[in-house]
C-alpha positions in Angstrom: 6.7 -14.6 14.7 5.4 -13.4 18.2 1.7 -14.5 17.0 3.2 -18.2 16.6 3.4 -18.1 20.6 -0.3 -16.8 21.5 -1.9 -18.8 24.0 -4.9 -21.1 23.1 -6.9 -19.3 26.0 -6.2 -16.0 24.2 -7.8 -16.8 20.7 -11.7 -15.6 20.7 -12.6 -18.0 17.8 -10.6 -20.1 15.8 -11.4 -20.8 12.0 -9.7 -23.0 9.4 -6.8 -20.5 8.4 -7.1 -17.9 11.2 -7.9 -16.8 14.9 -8.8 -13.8 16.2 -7.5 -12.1 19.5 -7.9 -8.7 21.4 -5.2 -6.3 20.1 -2.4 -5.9 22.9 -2.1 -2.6 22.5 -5.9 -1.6 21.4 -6.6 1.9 19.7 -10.3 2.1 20.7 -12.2 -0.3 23.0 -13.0 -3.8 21.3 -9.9 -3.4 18.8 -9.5 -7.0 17.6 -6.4 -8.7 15.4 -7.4 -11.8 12.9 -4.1 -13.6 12.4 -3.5 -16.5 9.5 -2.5 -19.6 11.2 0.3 -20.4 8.7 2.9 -17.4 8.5 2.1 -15.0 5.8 3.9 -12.4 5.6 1.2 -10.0 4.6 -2.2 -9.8 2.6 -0.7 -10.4 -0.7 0.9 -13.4 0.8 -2.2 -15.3 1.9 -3.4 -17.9 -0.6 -6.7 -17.8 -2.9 -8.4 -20.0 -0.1 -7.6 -17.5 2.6 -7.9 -14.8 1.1 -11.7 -16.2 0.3 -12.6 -16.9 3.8 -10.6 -13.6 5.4 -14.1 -11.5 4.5 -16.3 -14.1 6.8 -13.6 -13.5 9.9 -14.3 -9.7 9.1 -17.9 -10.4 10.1 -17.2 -12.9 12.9 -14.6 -10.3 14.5 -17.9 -7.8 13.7 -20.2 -10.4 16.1 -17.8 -10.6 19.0 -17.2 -6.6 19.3 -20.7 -5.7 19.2 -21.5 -8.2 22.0 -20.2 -6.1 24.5 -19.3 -2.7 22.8 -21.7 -0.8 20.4 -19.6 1.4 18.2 -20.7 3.6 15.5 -18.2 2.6 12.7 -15.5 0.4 12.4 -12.0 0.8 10.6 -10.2 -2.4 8.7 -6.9 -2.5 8.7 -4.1 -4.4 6.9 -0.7 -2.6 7.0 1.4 -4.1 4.1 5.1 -3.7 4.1 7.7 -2.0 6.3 6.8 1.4 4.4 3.0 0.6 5.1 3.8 0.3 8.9 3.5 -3.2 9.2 6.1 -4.0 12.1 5.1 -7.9 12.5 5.8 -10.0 9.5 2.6 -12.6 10.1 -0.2 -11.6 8.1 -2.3 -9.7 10.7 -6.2 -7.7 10.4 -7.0 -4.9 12.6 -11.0 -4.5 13.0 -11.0 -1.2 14.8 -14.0 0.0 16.5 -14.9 3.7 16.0 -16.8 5.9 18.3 -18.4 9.5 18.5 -16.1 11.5 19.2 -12.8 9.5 19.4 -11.6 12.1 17.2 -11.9 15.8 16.5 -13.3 14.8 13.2 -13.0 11.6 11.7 -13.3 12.7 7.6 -11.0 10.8 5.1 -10.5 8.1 7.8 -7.8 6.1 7.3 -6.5 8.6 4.3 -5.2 10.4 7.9 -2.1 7.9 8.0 -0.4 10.3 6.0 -0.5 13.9 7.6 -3.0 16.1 5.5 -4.6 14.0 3.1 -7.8 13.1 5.5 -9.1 16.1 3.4 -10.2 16.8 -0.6 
């Protein structure tokens, strides 16, 4: 997998079955990526013992956005499956910040993937 090959100077903090990284190809300043250390292929993949430690990353990933951006929400993300959009097969997290105004109106957040159910 391409996250096999990220560089040591790259990875923000490292824990016992992940690092995190700035996304590549960010969707709203601070847009960070956790990433398991062993290839998953996805969240149902991970074991019982990452799968138990993946909530304290959340927070961690939380910590290092807020020291230099202050958003007003946040999305999390795990895309599932070629169907769900996933397009790297290595277990992957998206913590994306959310700000005022980054969209017209942000109701039904991430019920948006699929055109017109944002709204009910």
């Amino acid at each position: 997998s391409i996250f096999s090959s990220i560089g040591e100077n790259k990875k923000l903090y490292i824990s016992k079955h992940f690092f995190i990284i700035k996304d590549e190809f960010p969707v709203s300043d601070g847009h960070l990526l956790i990433i398991s250390k062993e290839l998953r292929v996805d969240y149902f993949d991970l074991n019982a013992d990452e799968k138990a430690e993946l909530p304290k990353l959340i927070d961690v990933a939380k910590e290092l956005i807020e020291k230099e951006f202050h958003p007003e929400g946040y999305n999390i993300g795990i895309n599932c499956g070629k169907q769900a959009g996933q397009t790297v097969m290595h277990f992957h997290c998206h913590l994306i910040p959310r700000y005022k105004g980054d969209v017209d109106d942000p109701t039904g957040g991430v019920r948006n993937i699929i055109p017109g159910k944002g709204k009910y």
